[in-house]
C-alpha positions in Angstrom: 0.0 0.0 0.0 1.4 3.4 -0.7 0.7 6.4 1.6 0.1 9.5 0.9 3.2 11.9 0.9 2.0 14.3 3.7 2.0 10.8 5.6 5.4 10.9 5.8 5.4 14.7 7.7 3.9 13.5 10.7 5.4 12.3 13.7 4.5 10.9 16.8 4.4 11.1 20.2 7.2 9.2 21.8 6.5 8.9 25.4 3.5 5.9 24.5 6.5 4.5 22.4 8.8 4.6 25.8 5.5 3.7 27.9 5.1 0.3 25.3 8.8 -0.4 25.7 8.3 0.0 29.5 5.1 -2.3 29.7 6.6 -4.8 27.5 9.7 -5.3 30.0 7.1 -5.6 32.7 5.1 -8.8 31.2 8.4 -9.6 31.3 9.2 -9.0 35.1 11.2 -6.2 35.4 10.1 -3.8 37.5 10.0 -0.3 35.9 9.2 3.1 37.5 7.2 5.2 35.4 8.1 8.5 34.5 7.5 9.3 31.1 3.8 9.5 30.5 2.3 13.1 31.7 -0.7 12.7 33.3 -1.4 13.0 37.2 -1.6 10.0 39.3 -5.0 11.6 41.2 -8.3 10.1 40.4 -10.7 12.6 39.3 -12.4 14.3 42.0 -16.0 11.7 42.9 -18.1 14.6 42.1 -16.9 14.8 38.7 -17.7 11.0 37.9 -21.1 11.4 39.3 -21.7 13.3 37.6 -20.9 11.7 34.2 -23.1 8.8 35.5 -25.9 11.1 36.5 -25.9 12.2 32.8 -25.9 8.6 31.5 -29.2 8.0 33.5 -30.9 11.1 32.4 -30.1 10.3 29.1 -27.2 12.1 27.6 -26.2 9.8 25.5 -26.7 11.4 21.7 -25.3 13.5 19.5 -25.0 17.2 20.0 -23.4 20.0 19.3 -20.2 20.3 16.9 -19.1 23.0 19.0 -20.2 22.4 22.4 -22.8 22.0 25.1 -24.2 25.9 25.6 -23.9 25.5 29.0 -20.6 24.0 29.2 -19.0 26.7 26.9 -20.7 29.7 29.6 -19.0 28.0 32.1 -15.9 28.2 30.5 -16.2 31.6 29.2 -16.7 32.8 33.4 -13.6 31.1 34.3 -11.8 32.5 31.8 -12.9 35.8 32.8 -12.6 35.0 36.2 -9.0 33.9 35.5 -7.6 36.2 32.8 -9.4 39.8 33.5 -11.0 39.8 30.3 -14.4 39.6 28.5 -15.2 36.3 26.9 -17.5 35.5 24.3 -19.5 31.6 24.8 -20.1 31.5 20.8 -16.0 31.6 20.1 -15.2 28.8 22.2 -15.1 25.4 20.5 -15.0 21.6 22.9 -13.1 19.1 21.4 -12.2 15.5 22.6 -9.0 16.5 24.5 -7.0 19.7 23.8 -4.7 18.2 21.1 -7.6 19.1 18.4 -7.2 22.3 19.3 -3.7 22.1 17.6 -4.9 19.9 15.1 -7.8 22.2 13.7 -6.0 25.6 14.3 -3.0 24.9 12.3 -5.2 22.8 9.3 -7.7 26.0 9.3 -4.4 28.8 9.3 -1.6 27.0 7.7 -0.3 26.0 4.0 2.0 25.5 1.6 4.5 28.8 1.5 3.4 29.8 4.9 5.8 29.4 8.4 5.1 29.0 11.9 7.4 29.6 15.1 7.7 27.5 17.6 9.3 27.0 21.1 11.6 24.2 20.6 11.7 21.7 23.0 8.1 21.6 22.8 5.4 19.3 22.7 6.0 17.0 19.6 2.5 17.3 17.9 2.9 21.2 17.5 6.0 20.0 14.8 4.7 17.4 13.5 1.3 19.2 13.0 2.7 22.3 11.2 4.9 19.8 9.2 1.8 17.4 8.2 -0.1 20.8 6.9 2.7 22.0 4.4 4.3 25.1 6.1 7.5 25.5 7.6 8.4 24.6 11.3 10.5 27.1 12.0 12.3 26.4 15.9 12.7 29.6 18.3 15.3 28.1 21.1 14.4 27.8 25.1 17.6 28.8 26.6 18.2 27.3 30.2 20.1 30.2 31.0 16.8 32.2 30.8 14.9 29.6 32.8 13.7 27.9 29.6 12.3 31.1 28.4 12.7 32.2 25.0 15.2 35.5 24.0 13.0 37.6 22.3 15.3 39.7 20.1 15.9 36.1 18.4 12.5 35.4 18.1 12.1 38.7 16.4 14.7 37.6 13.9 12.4 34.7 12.7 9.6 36.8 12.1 9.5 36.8 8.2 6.3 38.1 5.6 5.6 33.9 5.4 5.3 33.9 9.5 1.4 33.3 10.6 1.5 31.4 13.6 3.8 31.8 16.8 2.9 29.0 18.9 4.0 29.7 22.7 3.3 27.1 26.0 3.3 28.4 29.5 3.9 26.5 31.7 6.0 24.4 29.8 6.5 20.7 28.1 8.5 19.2 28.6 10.6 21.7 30.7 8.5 23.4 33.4 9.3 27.1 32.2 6.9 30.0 32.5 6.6 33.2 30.6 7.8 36.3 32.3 5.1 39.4 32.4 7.6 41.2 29.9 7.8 37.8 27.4 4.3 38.2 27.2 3.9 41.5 26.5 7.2 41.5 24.0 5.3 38.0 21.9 2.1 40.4 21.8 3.7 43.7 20.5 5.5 41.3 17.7 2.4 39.7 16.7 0.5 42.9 16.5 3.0 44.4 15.0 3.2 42.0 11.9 -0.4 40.6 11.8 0.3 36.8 13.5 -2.0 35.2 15.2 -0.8 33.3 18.7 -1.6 29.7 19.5 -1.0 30.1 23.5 -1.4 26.8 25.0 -2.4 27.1 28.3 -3.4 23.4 29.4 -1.1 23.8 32.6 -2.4 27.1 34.0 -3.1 26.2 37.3 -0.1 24.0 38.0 1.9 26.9 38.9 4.5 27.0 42.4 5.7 30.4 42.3 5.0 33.5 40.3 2.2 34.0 38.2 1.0 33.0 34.7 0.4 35.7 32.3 -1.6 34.7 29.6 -1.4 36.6 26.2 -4.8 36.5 25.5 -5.2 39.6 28.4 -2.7 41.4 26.3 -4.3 44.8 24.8 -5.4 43.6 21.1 -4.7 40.2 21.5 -7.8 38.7 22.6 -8.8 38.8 18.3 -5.3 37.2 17.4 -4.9 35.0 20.0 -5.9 30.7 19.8 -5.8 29.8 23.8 -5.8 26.5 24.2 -6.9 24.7 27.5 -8.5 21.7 28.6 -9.7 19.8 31.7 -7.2 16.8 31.7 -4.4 18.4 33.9 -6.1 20.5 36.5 -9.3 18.1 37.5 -7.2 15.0 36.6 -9.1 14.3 33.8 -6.5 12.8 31.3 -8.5 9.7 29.9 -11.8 11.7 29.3 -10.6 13.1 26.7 -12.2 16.9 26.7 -10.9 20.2 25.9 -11.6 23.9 24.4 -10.0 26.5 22.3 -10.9 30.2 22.2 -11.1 31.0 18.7 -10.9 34.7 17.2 -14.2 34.8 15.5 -13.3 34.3 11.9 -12.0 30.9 13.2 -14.9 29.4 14.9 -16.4 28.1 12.0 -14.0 26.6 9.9 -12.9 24.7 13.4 -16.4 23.4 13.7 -16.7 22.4 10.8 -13.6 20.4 11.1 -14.9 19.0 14.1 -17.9 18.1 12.2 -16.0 16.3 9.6 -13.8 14.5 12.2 -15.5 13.5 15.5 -19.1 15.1 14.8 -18.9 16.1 18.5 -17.5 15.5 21.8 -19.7 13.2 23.9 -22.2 14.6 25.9 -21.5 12.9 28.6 -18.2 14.0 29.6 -19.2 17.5 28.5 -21.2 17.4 31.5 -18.9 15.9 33.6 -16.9 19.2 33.1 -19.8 21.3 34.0 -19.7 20.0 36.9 -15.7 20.6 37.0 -16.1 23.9 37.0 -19.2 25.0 39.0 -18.6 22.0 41.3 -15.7 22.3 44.8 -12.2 23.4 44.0 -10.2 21.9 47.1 -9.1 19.5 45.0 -6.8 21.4 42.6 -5.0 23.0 45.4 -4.4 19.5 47.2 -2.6 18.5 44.0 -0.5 21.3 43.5 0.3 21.4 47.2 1.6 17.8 46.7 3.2 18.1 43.4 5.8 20.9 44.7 6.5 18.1 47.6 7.6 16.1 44.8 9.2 18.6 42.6 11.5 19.4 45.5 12.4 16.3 45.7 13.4 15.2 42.4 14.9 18.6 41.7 17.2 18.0 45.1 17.5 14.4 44.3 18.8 14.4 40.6 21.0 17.6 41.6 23.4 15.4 44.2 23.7 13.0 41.4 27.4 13.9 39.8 27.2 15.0 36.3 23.3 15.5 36.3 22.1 19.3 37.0 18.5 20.1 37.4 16.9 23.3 36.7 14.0 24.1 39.5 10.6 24.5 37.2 7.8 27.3 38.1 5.1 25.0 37.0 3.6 22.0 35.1 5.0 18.9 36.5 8.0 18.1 34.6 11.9 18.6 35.3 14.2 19.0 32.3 17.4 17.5 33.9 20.8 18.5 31.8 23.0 15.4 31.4 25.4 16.5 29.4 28.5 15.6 31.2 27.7 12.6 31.0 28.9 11.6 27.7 26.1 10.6 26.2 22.9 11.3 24.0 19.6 11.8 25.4 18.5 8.8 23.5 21.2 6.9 24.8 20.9 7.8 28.1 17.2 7.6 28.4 17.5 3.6 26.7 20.6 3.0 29.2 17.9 4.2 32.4 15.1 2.2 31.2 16.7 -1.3 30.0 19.4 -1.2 33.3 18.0 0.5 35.7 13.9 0.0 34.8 13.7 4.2 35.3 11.3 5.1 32.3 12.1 8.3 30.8 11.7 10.6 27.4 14.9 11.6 26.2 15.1 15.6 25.2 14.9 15.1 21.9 11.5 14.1 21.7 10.6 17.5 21.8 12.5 19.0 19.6 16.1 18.8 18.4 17.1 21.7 21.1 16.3 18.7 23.8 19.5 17.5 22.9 21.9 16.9 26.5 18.5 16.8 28.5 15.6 14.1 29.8 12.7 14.8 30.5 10.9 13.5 34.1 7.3 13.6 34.9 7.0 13.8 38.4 3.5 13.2 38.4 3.8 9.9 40.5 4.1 9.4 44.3 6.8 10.2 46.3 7.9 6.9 47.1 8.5 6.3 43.0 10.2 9.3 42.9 12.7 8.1 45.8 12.7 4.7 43.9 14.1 6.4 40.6 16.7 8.4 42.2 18.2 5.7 43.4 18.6 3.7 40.6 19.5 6.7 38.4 22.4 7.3 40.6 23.7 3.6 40.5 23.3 3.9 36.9 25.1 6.9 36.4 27.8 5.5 38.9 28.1 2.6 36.4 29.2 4.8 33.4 
């Protein structure tokens, strides 16, 4: 069978490549700590599945809406408001199944051949691989460590060319836990205003924040009609496996995204759209509790992988990831990450799955308990003693 050629321009997310590697050495017997899949170890809060049962008994259980429950989309549009400081209009937010359709749609509806986008690089792979399956030009804007993973913006300046129409920017950060200054913000909104580019800000980690605040771009003066925020509910309510998220569209965009949400997935299912109503109008404590207990845990790691000669770790502001430099080591991020998992059943991502600037890093989730955390340490410093 022969593919189609723009087959070949999509890649793939490798942390379920790692997490089949990983599961595989398990049937096996090996015992393997997991730490490359991102996704919180909390069950989603009980009032959240009752709510998804109460709407299977009621009968919610048929098509709907392309674009989104009504009720659910108000509901976002107050905590948005609530949130950012800004007015939000219901009709330009879009629900999808899980936030990565929000990438998906934005880029098919905005990009072709001839045109470029900027991205953060490391970043999440499907941004890449998206802008690369549509035709344009992927063109990588550098997180420098030395500016806490943030971007320089005179250099991002210099990619701007007349073919630039998206700058895609993620705060707080995958894979490395950076968050955009205040003045980042405001600097990525004065270039995009400046020449005509619209913004994909991906915000999925917004409340997963330890110190500092999040600024998002969308609150930036003009930039609420050129700005794509992207959020979902699978981080903060722990809410990976349902598979729902939003985008807030500048109007022009709403309905060519709905209708490619009608062409793909005719809707998301009712069910777990109401699920999230409840989410959001339903008790909080629970998003707090996590946070609390993921800074326990990024202390650790942080501390732990720091005593661990030729391994320095930066301390993230937010998400749950660390982005641990090991290049002293002497070897690749591949090799290193295949080394961890096959010796000392640690399962990581190596650097480079987000991007060709991961290159001397790993990337950690430490969204698992703090006994697994202690667990990996441990062996990651026997391993590294080993080289």
């Amino acid at each position: 069978m022969k593919l189609s050629a723009r087959m070949s321009r999509l890649g793939t997310e490798s942390a379920f490549e790692v997490l089949a590697q990983a599961k595989a050495l398990e049937a096996k017997g090996v015992d393997i700590v997991h730490l490359e899949i991102g996704e919180p170890d909390f069950d989603t809060p009980r009032n959240i599945c009752d709510a998804a049962i109460d709407a299977i008994n009621n009968g919610y259980t048929h098509y709907t809406t392309s674009q989104g429950l009504p009720e659910l989309r108000t509901e976002i549009a107050k905590s948005l408001e609530t949130t950012r400081s800004i007015t939000i209009d219901p009709d330009r937010i879009v629900v999808t199944t899980g936030a990565k359709p929000i990438m998906f749609y934005s880029i098919l509806a905005l990009l072709g051949e001839g045109d470029e986008a900027i991205f953060q690089d490391p970043l999440f792979p499907v941004y890449e691989s998206m802008i690369n399956f549509s035709g344009a030009t992927a063109v990588p804007i550098p997180l420098r460590e030395e500016l806490d993973f943030r971007m320089d913006m005179d250099e991002l300046r210099s990619k701007v060319t007349p073919r630039t129409k998206l700058i895609v920017i993620n705060s707080p950060q995958n894979p490395s836990g950076g968050v955009l200054e205040e003045e980042d913000v405001r600097a990525i909104a004065e270039i995009a205003r400046e020449h005509d580019i619209i913004v994909l800000s991906d915000e999925i980690y917004d409340y997963i924040m330890y110190e500092g605040k999040n600024y998002s771009i969308a609150s930036q003066p003009g930039m609420l009609d050129r700005t794509i925020l992207l959020n979902g509910f699978s981080k903060t309510y722990a809410m990976t496996g349902w598979r729902i998220g939003y985008g807030y569209f500048p109007a022009e965009l709403v309905e060519p995204v709905v209708r490619l949400v009608t062409n793909s997935t005719s809707c998301t299912p009712p069910i777990i759209q109401h699920a999230s109503i409840e989410a959001l109008r339903g008790p909080q404590d629970s998003v707090p509790k996590m946070v609390t207990e993921l800074k326990k845990r990024r202390d650790l790691i942080v501390d732990g992988l720091n005593k661990i000669p030729g391994i320095s770790c930066h301390l993230p502001k937010g998400a749950f990831y660390v982005f641990p430099s090991i290049k002293k080591l002497g070897m690749s991020s591949a090799e290193f990450s295949d080394y961890l998992l096959k010796k000392a059943g640690v399962a990581c991502l190596p650097g480079t799955s987000f991007g060709k600037g991961g290159e001397g890093y790993l990337r950690i989730s430490y969204a698992t308990s703090q006994d697994n955390i202690k667990k990996a340490l441990a062996r990651i410093e026997t391993a590294v003693a080993k080289l």
